[in-house]
PABA-19252 format. One record per atom (N, C-alpha, C): residue number from 1; x, y, z; residue in three letters; atom name. Coordinates in steps of 0.02 Angstrom, whole numbers, always signed. Layout:
% PABA-19252
{n=NUM&x=X&y=Y&z=Z&res=ALA&atom=CA} .
...
***
This chain:
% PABA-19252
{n=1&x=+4028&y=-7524&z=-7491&res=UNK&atom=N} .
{n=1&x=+3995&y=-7533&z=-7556&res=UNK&atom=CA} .
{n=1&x=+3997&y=-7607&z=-7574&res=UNK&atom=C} .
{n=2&x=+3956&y=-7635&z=-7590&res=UNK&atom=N} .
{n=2&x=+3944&y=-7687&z=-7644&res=UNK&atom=CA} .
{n=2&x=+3979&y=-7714&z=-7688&res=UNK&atom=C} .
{n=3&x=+4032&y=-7755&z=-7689&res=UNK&atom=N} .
{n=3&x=+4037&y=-7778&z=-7778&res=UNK&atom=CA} .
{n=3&x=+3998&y=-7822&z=-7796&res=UNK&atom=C} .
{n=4&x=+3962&y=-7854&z=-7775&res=UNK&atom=N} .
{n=4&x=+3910&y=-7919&z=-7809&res=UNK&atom=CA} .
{n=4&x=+3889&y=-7900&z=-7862&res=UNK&atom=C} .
{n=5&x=+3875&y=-7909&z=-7923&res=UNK&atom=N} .
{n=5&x=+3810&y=-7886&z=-7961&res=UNK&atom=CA} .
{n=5&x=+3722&y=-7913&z=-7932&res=UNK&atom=C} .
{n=6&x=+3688&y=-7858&z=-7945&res=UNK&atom=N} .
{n=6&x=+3637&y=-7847&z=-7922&res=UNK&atom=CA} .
{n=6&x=+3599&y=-7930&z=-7970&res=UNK&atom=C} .
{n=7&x=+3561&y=-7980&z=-7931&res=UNK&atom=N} .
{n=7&x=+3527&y=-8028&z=-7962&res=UNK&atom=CA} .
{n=7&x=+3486&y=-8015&z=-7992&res=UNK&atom=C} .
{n=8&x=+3495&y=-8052&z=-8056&res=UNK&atom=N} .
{n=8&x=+3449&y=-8030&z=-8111&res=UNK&atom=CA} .
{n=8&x=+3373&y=-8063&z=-8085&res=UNK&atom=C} .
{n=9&x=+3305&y=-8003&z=-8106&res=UNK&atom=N} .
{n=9&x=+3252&y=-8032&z=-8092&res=UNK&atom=CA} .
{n=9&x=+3224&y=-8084&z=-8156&res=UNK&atom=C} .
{n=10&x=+3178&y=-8139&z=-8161&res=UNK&atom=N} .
{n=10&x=+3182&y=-8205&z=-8203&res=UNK&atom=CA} .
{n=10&x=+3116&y=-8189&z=-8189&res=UNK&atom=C} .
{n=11&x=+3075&y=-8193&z=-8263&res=UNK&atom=N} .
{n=11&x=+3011&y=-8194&z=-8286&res=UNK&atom=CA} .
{n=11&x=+3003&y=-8264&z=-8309&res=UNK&atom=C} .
{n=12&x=+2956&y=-8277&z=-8291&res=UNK&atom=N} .
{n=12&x=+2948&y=-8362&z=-8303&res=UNK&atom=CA} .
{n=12&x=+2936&y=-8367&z=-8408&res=UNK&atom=C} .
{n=13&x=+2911&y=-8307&z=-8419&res=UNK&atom=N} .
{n=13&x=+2831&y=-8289&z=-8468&res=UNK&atom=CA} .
{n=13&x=+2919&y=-8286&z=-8516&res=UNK&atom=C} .
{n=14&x=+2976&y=-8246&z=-8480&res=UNK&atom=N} .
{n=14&x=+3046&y=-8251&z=-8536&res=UNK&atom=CA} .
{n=14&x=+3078&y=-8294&z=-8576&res=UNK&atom=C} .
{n=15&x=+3104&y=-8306&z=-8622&res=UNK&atom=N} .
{n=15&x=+3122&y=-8350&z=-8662&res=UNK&atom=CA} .
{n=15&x=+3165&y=-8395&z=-8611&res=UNK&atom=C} .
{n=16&x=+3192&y=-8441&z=-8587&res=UNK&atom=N} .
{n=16&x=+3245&y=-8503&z=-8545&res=UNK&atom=CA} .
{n=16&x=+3285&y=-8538&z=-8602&res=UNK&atom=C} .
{n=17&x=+3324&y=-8590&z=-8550&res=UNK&atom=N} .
{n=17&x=+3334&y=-8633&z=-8588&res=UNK&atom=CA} .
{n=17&x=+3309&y=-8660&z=-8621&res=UNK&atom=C} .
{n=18&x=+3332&y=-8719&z=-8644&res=UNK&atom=N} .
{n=18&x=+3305&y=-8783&z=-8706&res=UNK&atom=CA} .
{n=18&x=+3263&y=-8821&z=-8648&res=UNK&atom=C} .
{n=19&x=+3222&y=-8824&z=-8642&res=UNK&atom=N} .
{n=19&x=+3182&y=-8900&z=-8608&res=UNK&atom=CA} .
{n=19&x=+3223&y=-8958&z=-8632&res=UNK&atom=C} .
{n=20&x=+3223&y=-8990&z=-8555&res=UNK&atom=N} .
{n=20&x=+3261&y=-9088&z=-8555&res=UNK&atom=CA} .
{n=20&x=+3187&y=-9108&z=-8568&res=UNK&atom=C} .
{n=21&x=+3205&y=-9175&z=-8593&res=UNK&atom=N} .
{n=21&x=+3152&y=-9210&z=-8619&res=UNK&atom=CA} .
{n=21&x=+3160&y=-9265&z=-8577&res=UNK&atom=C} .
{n=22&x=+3107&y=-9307&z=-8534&res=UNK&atom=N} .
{n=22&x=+3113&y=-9376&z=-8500&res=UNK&atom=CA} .
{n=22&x=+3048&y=-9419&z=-8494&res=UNK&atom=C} .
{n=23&x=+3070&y=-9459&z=-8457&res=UNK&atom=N} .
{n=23&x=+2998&y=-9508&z=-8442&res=UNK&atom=CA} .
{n=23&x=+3013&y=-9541&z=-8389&res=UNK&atom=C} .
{n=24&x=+2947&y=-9560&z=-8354&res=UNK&atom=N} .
{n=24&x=+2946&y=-9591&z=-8300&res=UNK&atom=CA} .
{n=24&x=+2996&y=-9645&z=-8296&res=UNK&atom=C} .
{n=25&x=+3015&y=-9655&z=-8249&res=UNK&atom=N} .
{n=25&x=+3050&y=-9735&z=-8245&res=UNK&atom=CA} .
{n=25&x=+2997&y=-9798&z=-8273&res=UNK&atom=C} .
{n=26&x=+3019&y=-9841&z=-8311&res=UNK&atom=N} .
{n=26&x=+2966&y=-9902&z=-8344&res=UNK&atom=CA} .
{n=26&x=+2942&y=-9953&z=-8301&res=UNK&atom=C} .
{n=27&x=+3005&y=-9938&z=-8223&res=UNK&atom=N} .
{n=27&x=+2948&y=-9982&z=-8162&res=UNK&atom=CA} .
{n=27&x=+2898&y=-9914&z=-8141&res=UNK&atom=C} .
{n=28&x=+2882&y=-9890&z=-8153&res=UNK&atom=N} .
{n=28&x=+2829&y=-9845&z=-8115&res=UNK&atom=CA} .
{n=28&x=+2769&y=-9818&z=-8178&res=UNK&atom=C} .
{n=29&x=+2783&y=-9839&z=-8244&res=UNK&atom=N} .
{n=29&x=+2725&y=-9818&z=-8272&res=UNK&atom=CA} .
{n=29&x=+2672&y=-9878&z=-8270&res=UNK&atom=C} .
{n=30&x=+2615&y=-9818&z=-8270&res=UNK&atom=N} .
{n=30&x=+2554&y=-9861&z=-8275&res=UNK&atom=CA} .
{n=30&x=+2501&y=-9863&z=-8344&res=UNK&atom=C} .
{n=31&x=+2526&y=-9821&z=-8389&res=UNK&atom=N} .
{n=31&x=+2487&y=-9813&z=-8413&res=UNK&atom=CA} .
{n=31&x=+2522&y=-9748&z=-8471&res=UNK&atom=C} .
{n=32&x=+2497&y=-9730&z=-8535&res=UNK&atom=N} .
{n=32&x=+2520&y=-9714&z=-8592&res=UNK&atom=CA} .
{n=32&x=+2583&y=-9692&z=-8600&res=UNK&atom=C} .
{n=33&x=+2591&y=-9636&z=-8610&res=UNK&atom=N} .
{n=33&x=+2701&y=-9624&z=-8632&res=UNK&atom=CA} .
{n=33&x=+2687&y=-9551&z=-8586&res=UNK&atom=C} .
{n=34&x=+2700&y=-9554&z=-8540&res=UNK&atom=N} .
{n=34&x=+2685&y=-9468&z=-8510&res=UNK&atom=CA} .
{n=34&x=+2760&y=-9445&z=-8507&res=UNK&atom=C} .
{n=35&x=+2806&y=-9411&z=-8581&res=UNK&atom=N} .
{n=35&x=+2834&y=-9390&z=-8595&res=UNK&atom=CA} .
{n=35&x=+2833&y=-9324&z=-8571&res=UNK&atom=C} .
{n=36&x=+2895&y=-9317&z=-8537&res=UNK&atom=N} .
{n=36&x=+2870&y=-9232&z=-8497&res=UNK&atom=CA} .
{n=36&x=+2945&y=-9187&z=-8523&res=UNK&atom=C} .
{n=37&x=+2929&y=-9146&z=-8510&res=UNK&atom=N} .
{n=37&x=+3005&y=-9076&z=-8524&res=UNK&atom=CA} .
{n=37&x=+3001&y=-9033&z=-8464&res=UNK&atom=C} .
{n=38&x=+3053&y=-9017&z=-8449&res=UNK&atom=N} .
{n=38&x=+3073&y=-8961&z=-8371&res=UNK&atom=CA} .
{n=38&x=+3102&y=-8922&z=-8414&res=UNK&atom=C} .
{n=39&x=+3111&y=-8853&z=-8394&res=UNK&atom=N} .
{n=39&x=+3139&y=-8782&z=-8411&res=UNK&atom=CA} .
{n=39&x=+3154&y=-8773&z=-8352&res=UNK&atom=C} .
{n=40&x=+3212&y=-8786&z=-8319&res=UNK&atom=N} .
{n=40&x=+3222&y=-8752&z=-8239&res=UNK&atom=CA} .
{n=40&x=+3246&y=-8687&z=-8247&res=UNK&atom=C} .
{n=41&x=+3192&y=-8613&z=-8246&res=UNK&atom=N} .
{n=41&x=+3250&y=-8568&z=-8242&res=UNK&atom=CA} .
{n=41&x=+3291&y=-8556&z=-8183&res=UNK&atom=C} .
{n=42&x=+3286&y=-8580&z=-8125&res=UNK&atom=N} .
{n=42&x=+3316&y=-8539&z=-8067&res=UNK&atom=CA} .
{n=42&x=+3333&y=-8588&z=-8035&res=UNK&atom=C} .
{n=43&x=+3406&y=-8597&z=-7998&res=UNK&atom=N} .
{n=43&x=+3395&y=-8642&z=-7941&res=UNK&atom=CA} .
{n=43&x=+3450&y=-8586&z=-7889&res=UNK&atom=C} .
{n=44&x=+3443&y=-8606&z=-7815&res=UNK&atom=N} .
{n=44&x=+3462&y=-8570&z=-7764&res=UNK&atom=CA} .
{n=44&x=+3549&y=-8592&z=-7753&res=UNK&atom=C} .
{n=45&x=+3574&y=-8544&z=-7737&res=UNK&atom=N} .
{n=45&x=+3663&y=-8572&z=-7746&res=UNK&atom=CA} .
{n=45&x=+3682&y=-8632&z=-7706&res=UNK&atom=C} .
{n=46&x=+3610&y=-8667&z=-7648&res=UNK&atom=N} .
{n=46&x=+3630&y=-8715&z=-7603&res=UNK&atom=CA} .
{n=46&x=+3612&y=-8762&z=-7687&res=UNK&atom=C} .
{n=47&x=+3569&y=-8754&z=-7694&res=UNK&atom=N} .
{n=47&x=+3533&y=-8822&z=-7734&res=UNK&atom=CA} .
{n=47&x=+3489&y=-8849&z=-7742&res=UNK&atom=C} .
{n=48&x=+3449&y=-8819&z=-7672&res=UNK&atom=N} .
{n=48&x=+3394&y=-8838&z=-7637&res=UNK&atom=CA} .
{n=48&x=+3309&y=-8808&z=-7678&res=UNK&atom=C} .
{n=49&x=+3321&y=-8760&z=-7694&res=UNK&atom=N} .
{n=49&x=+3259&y=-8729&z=-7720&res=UNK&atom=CA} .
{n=49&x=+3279&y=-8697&z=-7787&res=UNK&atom=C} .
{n=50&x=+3243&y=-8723&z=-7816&res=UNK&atom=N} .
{n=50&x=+3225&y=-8734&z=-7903&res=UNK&atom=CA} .
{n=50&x=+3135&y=-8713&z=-7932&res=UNK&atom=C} .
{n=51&x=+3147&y=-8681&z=-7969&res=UNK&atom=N} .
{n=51&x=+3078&y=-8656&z=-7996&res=UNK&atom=CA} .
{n=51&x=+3088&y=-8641&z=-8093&res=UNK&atom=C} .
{n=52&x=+3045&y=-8686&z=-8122&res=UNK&atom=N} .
{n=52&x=+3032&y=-8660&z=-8194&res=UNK&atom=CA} .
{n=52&x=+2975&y=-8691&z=-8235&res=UNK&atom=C} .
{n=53&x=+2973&y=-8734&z=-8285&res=UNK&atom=N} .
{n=53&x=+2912&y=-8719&z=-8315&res=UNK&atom=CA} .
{n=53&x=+2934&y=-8814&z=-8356&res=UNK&atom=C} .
{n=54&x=+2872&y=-8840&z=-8335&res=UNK&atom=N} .
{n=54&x=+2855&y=-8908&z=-8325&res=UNK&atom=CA} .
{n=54&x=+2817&y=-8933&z=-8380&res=UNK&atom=C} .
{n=55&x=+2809&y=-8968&z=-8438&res=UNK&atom=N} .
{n=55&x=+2749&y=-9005&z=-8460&res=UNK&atom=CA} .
{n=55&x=+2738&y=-9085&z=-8479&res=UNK&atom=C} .
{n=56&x=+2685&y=-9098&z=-8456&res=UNK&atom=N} .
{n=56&x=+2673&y=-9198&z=-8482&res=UNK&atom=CA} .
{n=56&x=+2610&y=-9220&z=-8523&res=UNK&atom=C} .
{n=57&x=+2650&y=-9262&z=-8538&res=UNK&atom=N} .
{n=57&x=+2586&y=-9265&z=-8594&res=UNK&atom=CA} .
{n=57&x=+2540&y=-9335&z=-8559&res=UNK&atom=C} .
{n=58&x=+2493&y=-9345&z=-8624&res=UNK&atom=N} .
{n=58&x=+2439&y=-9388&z=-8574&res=UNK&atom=CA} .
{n=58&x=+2473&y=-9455&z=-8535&res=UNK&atom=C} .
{n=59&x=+2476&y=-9476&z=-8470&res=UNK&atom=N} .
{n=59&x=+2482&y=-9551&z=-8466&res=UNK&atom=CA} .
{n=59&x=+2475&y=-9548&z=-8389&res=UNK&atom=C} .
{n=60&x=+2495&y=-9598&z=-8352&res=UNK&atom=N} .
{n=60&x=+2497&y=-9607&z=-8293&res=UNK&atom=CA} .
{n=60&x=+2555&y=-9643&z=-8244&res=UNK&atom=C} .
{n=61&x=+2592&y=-9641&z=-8190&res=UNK&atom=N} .
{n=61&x=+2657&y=-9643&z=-8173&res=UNK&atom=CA} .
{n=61&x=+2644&y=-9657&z=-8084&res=UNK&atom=C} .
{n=62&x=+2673&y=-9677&z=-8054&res=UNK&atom=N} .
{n=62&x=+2677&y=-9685&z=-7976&res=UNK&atom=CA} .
{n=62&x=+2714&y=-9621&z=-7975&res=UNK&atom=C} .
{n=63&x=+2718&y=-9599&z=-7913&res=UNK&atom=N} .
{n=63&x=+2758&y=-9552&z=-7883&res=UNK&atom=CA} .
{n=63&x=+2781&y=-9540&z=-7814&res=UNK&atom=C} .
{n=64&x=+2836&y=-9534&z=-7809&res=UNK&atom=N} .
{n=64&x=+2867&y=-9531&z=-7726&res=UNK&atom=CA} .
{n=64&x=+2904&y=-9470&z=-7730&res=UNK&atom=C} .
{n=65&x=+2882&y=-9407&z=-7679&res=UNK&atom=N} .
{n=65&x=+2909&y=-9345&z=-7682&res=UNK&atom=CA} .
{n=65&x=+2933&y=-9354&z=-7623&res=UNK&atom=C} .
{n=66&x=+3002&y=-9331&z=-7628&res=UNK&atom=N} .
{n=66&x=+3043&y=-9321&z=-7573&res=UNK&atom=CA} .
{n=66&x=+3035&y=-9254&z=-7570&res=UNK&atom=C} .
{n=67&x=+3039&y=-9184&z=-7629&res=UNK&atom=N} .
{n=67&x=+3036&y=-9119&z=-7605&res=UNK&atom=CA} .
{n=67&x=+2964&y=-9096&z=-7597&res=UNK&atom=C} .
{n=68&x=+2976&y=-9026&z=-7570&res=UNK&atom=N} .
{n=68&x=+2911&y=-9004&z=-7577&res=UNK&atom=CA} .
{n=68&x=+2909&y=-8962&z=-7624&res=UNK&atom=C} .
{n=69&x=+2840&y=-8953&z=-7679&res=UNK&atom=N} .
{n=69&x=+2815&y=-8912&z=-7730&res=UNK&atom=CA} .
{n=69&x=+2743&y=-8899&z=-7746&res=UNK&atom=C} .
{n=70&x=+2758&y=-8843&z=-7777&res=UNK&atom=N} .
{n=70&x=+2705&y=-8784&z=-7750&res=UNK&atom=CA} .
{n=70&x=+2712&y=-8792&z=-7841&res=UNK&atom=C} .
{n=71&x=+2634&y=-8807&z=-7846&res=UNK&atom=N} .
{n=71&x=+2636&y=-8822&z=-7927&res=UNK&atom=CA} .
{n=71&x=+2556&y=-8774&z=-7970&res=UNK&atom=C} .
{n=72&x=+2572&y=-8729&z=-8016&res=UNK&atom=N} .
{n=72&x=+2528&y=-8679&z=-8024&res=UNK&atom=CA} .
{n=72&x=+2522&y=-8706&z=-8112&res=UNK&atom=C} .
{n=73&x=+2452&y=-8749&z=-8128&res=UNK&atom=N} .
{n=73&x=+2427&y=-8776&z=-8180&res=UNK&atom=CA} .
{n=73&x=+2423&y=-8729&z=-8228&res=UNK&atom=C} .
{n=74&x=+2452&y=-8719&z=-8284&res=UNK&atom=N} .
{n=74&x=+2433&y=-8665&z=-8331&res=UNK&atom=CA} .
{n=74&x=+2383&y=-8698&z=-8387&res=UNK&atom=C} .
{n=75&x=+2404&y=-8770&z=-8400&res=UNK&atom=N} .
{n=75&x=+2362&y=-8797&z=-8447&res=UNK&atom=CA} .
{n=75&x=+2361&y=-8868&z=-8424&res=UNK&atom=C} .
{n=76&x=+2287&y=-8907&z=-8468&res=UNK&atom=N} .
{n=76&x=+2269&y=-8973&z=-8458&res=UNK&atom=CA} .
{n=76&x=+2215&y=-8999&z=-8393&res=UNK&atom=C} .
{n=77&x=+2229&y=-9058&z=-8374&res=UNK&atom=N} .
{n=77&x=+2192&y=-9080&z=-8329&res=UNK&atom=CA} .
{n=77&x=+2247&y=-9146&z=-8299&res=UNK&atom=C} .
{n=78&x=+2238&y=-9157&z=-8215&res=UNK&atom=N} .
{n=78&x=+2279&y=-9179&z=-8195&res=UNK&atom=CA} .
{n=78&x=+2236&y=-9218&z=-8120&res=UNK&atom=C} .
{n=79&x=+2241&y=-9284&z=-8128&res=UNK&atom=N} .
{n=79&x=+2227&y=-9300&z=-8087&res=UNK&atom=CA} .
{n=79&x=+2266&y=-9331&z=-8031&res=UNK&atom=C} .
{n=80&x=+2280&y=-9322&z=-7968&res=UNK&atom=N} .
{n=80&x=+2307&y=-9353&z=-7930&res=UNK&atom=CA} .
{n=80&x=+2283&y=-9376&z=-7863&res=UNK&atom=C} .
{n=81&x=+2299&y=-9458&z=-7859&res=UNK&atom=N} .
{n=81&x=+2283&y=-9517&z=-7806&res=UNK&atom=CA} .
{n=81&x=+2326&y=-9535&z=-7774&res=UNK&atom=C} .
{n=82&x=+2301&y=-9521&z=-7719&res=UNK&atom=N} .
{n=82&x=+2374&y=-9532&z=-7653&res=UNK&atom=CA} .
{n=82&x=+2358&y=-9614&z=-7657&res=UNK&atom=C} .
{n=83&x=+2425&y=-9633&z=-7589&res=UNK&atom=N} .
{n=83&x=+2399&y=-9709&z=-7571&res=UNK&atom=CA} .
{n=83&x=+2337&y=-9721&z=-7527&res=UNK&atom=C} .
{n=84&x=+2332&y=-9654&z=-7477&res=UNK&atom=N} .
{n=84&x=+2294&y=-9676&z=-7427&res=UNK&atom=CA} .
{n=84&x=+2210&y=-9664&z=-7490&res=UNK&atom=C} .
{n=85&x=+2221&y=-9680&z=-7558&res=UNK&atom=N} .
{n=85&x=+2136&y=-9681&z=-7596&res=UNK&atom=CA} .
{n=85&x=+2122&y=-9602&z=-7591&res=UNK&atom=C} .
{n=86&x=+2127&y=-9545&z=-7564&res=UNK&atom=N} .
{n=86&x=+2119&y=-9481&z=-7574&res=UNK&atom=CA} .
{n=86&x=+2133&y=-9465&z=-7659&res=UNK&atom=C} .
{n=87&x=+2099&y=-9428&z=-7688&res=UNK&atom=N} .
{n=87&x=+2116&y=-9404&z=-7772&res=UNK&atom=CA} .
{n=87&x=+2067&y=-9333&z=-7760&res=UNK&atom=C} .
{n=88&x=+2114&y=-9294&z=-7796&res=UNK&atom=N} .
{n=88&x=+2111&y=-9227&z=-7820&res=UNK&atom=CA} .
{n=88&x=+2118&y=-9210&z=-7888&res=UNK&atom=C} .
{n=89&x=+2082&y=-9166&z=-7921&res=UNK&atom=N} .
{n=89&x=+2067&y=-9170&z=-7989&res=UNK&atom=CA} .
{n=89&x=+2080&y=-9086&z=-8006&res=UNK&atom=C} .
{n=90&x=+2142&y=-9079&z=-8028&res=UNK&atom=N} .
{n=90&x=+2184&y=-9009&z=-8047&res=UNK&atom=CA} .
{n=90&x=+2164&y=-8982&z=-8103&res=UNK&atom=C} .
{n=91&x=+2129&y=-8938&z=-8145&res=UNK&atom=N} .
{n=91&x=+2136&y=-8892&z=-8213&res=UNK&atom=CA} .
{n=91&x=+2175&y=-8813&z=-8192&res=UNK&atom=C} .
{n=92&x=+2169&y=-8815&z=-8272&res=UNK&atom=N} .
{n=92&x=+2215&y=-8756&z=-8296&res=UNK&atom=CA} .
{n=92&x=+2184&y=-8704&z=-8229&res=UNK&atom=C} .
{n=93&x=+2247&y=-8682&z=-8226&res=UNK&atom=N} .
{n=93&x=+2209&y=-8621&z=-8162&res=UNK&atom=CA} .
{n=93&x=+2218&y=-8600&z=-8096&res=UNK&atom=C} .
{n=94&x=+2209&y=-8693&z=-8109&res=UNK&atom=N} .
{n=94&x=+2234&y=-8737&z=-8006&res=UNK&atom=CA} .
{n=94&x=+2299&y=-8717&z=-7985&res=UNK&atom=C} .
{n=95&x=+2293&y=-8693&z=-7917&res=UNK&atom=N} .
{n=95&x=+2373&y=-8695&z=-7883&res=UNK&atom=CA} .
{n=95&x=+2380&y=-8741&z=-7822&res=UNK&atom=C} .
{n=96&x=+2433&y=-8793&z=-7806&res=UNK&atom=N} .
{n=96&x=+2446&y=-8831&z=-7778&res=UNK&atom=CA} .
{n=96&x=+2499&y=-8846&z=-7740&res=UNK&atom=C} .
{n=97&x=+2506&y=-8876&z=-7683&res=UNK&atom=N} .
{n=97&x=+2562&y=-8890&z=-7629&res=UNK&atom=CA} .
{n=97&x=+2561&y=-8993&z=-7644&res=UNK&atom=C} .
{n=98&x=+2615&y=-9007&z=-7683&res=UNK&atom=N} .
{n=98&x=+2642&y=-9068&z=-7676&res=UNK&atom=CA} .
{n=98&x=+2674&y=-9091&z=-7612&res=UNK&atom=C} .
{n=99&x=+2672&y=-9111&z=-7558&res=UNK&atom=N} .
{n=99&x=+2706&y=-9106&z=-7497&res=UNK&atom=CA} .
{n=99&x=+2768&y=-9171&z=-7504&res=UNK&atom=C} .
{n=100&x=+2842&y=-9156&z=-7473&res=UNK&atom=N} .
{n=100&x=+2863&y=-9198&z=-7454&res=UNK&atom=CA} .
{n=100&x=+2839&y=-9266&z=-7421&res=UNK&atom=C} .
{n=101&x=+2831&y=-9306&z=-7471&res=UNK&atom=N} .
{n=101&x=+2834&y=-9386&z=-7416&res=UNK&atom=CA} .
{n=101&x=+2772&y=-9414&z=-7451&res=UNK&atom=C} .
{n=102&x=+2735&y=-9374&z=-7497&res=UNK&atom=N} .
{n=102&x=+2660&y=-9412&z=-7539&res=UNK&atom=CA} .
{n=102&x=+2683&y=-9444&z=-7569&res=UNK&atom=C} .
{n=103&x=+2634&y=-9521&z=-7585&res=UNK&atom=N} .
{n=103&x=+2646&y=-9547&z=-7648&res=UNK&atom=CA} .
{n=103&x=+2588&y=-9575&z=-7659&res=UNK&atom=C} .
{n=104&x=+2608&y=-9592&z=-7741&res=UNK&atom=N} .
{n=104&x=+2532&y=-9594&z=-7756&res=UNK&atom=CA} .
{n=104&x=+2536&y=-9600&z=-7817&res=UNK&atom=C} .
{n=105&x=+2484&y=-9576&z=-7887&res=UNK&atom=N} .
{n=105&x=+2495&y=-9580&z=-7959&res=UNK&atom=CA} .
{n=105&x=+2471&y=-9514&z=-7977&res=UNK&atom=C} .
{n=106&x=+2515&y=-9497&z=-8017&res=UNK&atom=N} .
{n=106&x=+2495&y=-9435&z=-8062&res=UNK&atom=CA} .
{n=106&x=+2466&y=-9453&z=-8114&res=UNK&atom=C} .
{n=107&x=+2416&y=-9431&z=-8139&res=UNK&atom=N} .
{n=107&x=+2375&y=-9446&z=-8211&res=UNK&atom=CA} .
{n=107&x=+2354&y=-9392&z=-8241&res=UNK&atom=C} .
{n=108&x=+2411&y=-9387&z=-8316&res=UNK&atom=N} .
{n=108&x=+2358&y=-9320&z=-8344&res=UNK&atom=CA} .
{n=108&x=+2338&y=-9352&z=-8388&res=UNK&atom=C} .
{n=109&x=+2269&y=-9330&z=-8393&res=UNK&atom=N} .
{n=109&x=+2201&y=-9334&z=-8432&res=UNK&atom=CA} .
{n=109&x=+2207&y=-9281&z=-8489&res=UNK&atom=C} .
{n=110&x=+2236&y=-9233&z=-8487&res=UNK&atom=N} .
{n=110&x=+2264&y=-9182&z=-8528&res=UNK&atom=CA} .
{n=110&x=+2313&y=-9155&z=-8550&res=UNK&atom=C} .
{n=111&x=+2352&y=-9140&z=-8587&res=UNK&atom=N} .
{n=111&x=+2425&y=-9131&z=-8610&res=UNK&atom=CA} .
{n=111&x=+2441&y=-9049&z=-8548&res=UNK&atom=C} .
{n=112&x=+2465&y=-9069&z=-8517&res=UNK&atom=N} .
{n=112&x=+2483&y=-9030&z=-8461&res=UNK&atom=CA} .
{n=112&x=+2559&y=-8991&z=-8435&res=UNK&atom=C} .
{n=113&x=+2522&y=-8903&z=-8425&res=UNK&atom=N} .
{n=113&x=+2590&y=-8861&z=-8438&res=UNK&atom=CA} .
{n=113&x=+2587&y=-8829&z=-8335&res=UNK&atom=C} .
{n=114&x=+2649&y=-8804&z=-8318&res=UNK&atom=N} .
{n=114&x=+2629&y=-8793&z=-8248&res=UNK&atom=CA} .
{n=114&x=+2708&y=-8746&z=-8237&res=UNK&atom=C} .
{n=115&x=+2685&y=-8712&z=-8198&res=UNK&atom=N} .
{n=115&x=+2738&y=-8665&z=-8153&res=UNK&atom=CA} .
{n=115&x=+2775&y=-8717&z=-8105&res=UNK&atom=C} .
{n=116&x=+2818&y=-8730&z=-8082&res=UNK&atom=N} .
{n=116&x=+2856&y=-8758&z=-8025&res=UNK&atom=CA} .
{n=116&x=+2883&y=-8713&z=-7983&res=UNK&atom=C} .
{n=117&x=+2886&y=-8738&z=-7923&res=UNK&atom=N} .
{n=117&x=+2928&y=-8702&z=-7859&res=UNK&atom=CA} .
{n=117&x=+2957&y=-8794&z=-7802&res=UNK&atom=C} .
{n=118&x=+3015&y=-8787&z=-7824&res=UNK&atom=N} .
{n=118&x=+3022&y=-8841&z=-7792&res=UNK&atom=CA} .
{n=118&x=+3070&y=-8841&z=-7724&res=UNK&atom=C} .
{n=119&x=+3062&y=-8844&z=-7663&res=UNK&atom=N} .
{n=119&x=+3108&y=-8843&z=-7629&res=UNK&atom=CA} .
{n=119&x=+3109&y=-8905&z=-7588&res=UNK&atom=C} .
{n=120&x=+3174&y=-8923&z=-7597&res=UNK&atom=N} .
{n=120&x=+3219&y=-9003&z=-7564&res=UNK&atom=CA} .
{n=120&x=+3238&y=-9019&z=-7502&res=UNK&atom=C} .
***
């Protein structure tokens, strides 16, 4: 028999924590205050994989992803420009693979809400 307790299942749509409040680093912005909040509900007992509920407001930022994330737009508009000049243009709706090792600029054009799945 089992003693573990059985893991609780986590609805994203459920009430979480308090959202952290941050901002880009001030060497990497480019452009307005893209003030963002994370709700992490879940992370994996290594550490490694984390999933919860993301939002930024309008501005623009460099970015260097070391993990990979799988990012599902609930609201706004979001544009993103790699280095190699490639840009992709995300709305509410969009589901997406951030890959380890891109960089590039994130720009939301819209006050922007999103599902996360992040694994490190």
């Amino acid at each position: 028999m089992n003693d573990q307790p059985f893991p609780a299942i986590i609805a994203l749509a459920d009430p979480g924590p308090a959202p952290e409040t941050y901002r880009p680093a001030s060497d990497r912005l480019l452009g307005g205050d893209p003030v963002q909040t994370v709700s992490n509900r879940f992370s994996s007992t290594d550490g490694r994989f984390n999933c919860g509920i993301w939002t930024g407001a309008v501005g623009a930022w460099r970015v260097v992803f070391t993990e990979n994330e799988f990012c599902h737009l609930l609201e706004g508009l979001v544009v993103v420009t790699g280095d190699d000049g490639s840009s992709r243009t995300f709305r509410a709706g969009d589901a997406f693979i951030m890959p380890a090792g891109f960089t590039g600029v994130w720009d939301i054009r819209e006050p922007a809400r999103k599902y996360y799945a992040v694994y490190e």
